[in-house]
C-alpha positions in Angstrom: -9.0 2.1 -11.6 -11.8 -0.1 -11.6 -12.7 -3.5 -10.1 -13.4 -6.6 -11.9 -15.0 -6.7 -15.0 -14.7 -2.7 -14.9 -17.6 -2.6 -11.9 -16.2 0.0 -9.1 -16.8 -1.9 -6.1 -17.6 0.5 -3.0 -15.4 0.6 0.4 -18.4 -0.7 2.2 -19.1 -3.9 0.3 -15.8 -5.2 1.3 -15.1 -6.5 4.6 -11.7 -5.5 4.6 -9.7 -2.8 2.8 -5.7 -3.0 2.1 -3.5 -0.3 1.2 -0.9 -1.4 -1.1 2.5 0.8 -1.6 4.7 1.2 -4.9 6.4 -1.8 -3.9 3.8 -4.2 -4.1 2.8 -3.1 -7.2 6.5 -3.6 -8.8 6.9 -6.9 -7.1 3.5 -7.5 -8.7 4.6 -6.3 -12.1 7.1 -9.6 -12.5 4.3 -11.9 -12.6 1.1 -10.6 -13.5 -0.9 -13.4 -13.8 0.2 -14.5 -10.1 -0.9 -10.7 -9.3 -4.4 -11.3 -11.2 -4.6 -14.3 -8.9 -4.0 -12.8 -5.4 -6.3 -9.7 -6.8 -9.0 -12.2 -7.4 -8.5 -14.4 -4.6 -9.1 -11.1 -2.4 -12.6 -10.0 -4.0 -14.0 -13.6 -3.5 -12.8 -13.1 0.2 -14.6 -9.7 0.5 -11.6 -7.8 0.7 -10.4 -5.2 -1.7 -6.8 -4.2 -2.7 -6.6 0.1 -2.6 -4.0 2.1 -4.3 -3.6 5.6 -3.9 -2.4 7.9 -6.6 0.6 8.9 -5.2 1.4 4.9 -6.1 0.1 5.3 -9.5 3.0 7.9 -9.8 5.6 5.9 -8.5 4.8 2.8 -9.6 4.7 4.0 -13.5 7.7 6.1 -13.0 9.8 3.1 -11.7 8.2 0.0 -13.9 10.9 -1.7 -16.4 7.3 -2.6 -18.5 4.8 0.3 -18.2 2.2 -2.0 -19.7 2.4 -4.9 -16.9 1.7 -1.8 -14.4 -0.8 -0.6 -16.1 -2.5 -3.7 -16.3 -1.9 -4.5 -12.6 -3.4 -0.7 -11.2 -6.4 -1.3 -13.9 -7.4 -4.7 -11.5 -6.7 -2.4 -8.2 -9.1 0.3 -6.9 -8.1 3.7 -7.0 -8.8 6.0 -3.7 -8.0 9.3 -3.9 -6.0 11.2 -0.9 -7.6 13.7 0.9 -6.6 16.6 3.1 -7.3 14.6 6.3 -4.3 11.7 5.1 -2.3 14.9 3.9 -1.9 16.5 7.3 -1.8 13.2 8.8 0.9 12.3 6.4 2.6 15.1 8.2 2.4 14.6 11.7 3.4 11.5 10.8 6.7 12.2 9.4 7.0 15.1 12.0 6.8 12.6 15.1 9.0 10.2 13.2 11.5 12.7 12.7 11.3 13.5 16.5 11.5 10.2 17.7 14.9 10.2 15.1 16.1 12.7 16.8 15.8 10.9 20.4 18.4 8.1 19.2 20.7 10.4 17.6 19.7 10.4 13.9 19.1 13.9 12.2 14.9 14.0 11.7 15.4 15.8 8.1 17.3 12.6 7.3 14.7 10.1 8.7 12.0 12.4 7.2 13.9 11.9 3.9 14.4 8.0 4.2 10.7 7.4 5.1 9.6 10.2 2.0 6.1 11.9 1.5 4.7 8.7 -0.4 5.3 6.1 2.3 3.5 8.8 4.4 0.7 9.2 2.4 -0.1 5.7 2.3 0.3 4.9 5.7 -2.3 7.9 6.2 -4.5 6.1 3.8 -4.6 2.9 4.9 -5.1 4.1 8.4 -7.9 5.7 7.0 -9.5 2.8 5.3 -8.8 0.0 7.9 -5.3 -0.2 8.4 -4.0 -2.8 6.3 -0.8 -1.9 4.6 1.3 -3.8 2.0 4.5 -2.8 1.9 8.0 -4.0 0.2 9.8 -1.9 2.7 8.4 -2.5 6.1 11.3 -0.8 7.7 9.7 2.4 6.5 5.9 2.1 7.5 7.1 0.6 10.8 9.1 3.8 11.8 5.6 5.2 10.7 3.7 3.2 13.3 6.5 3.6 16.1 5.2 7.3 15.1 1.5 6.7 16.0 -0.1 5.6 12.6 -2.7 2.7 13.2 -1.4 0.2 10.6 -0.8 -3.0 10.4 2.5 -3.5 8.2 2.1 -6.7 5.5 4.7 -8.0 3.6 4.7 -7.7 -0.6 3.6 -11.7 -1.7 6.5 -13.5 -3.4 4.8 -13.7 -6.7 7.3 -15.4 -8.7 7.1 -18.5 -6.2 3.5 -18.5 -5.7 0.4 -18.7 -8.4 -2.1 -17.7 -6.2 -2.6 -16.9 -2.3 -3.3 -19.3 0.6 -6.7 -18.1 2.6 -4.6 -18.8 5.3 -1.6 -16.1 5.0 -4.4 -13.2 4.8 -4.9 -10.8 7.2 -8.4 -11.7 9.0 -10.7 -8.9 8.5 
């Protein structure tokens, strides 16, 4: 994935890094243009929009128009996963499933319900700033009961909305 005008910006240019989840890229797939918009409206900010491949995965395997997701992960920048988010991933999902089990829930089936992506993500954007936008917050906030340092962002209505206000960003 590459920035605009196929230049790959760097983590440190940016004043602020969001992790976005499968979600916000399918949300973003019904109106690309409004996607384009809030992409754009982000770099001028300083702040870059990350996706992490285990979102490329999803977010191809789910699209009803594999082109308009394509298009939208070519405007994001890819990050890859490393071993660090992988294990963290994991104790993640471990101490959610713990903290399950403390209000009566199995922790296989809250381990299950949260899945390995949502993990991963939330291990990446804790990684690169904390910023996460999610379409289920439910998830990544089970996630950060379990001790991940995020900061859970709702997915942008982009049918109702051509481009972002400054205002409803998160301050870097």
């Amino acid at each position: 994935m590459a920035g605009p005008r196929g230049r790959r910006r760097r983590l440190h240019d940016v004043t602020t890094v969001a992790t976005v989840d499968t979600g916000w890229v399918i949300a973003a797939e019904r109106n690309v243009l409004a996607a384009r918009r809030l992409i754009a409206a982000f770099a001028q900010l300083g702040r870059m929009l990350v996706v992490p491949p285990v979102v490329v995965v999803e977010a191809r395997q789910r699209s009803a128009s594999l082109g308009a997701v394509d298009d939208i992960l070519a405007q994001l920048e890819g990050e890859p996963h490393t071993p660090a988010d992988g294990r963290r991933a994991s104790d993640l999902l471990r101490e959610a499933g713990r903290q399950a089990t403390g209000q009566g829930i199995q922790a296989s089936a809250r381990i299950h319900t949260i899945g390995t992506a949502d993990a991963l993500v939330a291990a990446m954007a804790e990684r690169l700033g904390g910023i996460v936008y999610t379409a289920d917050p439910r998830h990544m906030e089970w996630l950060r009961d379990a001790g991940a340092r995020i900061t859970v962002q709702p997915v942008p209505d982009f049918t109702a909305h051509s481009a972002p206000r400054k205002a409803n960003l998160p301050r870097p």
